[in-house]
C-alpha positions, -999 to 999 in steps of 0.1 A, spaced: 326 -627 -825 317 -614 -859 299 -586 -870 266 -604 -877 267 -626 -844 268 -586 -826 239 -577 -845 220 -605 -836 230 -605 -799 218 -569 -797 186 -580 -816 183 -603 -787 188 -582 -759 163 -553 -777 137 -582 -780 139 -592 -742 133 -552 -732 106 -547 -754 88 -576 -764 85 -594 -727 47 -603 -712 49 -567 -689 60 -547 -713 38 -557 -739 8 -552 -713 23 -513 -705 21 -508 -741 -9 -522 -754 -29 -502 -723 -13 -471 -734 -17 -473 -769 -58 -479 -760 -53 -446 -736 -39 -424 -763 -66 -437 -787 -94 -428 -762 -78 -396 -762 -75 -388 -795 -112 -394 -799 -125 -376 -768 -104 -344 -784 -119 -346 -820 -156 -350 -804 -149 -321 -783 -134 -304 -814 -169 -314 -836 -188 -299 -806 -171 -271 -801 -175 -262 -835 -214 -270 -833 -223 -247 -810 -236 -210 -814 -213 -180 -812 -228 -162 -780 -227 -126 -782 -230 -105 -752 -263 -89 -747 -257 -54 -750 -241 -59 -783 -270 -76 -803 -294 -53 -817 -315 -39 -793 -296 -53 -768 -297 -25 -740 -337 -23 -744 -342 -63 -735 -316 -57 -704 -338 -34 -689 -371 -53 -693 -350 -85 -681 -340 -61 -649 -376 -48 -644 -384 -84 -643 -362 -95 -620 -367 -63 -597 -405 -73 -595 -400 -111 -586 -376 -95 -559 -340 -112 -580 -322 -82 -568 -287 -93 -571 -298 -105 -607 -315 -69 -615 -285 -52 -600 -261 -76 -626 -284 -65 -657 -285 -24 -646 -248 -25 -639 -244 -39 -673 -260 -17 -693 -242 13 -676 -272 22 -649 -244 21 -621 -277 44 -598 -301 15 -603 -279 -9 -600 -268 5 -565 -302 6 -557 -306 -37 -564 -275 -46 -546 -280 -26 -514 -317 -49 -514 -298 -78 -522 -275 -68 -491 -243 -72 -517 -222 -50 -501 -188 -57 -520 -205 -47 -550 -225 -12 -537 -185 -6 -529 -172 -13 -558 -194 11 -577 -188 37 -554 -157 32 -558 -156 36 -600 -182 61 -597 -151 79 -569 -174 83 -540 -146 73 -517 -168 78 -482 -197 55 -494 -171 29 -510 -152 31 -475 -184 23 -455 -196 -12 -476 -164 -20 -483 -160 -18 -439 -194 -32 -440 -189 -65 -463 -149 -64 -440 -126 -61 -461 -112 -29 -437 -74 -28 -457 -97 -13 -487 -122 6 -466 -89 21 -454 -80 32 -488 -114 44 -497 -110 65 -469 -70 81 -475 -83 91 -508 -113 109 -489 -83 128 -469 -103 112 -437 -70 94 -425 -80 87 -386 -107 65 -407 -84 48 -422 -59 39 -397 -88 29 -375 -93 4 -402 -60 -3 -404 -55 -8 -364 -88 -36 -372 -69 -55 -401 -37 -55 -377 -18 -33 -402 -3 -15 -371 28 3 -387 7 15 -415 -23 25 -391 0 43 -372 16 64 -405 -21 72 -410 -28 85 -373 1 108 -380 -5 119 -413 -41 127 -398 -24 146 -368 -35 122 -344 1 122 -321 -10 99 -293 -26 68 -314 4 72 -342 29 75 -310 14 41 -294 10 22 -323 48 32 -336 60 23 -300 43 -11 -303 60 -18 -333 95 -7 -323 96 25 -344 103 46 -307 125 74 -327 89 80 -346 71 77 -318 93 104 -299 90 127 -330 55 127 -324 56 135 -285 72 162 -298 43 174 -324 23 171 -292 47 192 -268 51 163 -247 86 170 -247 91 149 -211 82 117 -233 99 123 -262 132 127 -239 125 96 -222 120 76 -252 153 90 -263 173 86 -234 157 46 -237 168 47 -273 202 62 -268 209 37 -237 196 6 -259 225 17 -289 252 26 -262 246 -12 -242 247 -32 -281 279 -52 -282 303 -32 -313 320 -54 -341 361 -42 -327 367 -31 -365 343 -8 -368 345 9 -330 
């Protein structure tokens, strides 16, 4: 076979890949696809391009003075979670309060509490709208921690509910809940903050019986 009978055999065999009916049909459907594309993407471009810059409220001239009339407005037609989004945004957190506790928003009431640091009232709508793992914190950074691992106990968050009950010096719940979630040598360390030394022993008798019984690896006797 010569050199020019290989080129056209491979001419041939290129022609039956890529010229044949299907893949003809593949191609021609693509090519329309990526046209279709290219001009969807250049009208979006042109359109793109068209429209106005929007600048935030507050920062046009005067910007601050139409929020407030917008919030008046809305407070008097009785849009209170609207009212409560134009006072929070031009930095009247009070006010703004005020709109979302009519409105019933709790999540937001908490959440400015919770910039303005009024842990207690944060905890209490953040409880209130149930989300009870950040009620919880609201209330550690308040120091009240039998609040939060009440919370805590609610969301199911038993080993940290229990770390709160102790760090609040409430032996008995922490003891129960540590018990319940197999931390006994915590639990007996707090039987012993509560001079229920009888308990404690128990629970360590249990716990020394339970390590005696395990099966030991012979290397390591």
């Amino acid at each position: 076979i010569t050199f020019f009978e290989k080129q056209q055999e491979l001419l041939g065999f290129l022609k039956s890949i890529f010229l044949n009916a299907q893949t003809l049909f593949i191609m021609k459907y693509l090519g329309l696809a990526m046209a279709f594309l290219v001009v969807f993407l250049l009208i979006k471009s042109v359109w793109d391009r068209m429209q106005p810059r929007r600048v935030p409220l507050t920062s046009r001239p005067g910007g601050k003075r139409i929020a407030k009339k917008e919030a008046l407005r809305a407070e008097k037609r009785g849009d209170y979670q609207q009212a409560g989004e134009l006072y929070r945004m031009i930095g009247h957190n009070d006010k703004a309060i005020e709109m979302y506790k009519q409105a019933k928003s709790h999540r937001d009431v908490a959440f400015l509490y919770e910039q303005d640091k009024q842990w207690g009232e944060a905890a209490q709508y953040y409880e209130t709208s149930g989300n009870f793992e950040k009620a919880a914190l609201m209330w550690q950074k308040q120091g009240e921690y039998i609040q939060a691992g009440e919370l805590l106990a609610r969301a199911w968050r038993l080993l940290s509910a229990a770390e709160m009950f102790e760090r609040g010096e409430s032996y008995g719940k922490a003891a129960e809940l540590f018990k319940e979630t197999g931390h006994h040598h915590r639990a007996a360390a707090c039987y012993e903050k509560m001079s229920e030394t009888l308990k404690a022993a128990e629970i360590y008798e249990q716990c020394f019986l339970q390590e005696k019984s395990r099966p030991r690896d012979p290397e390591h006797p």
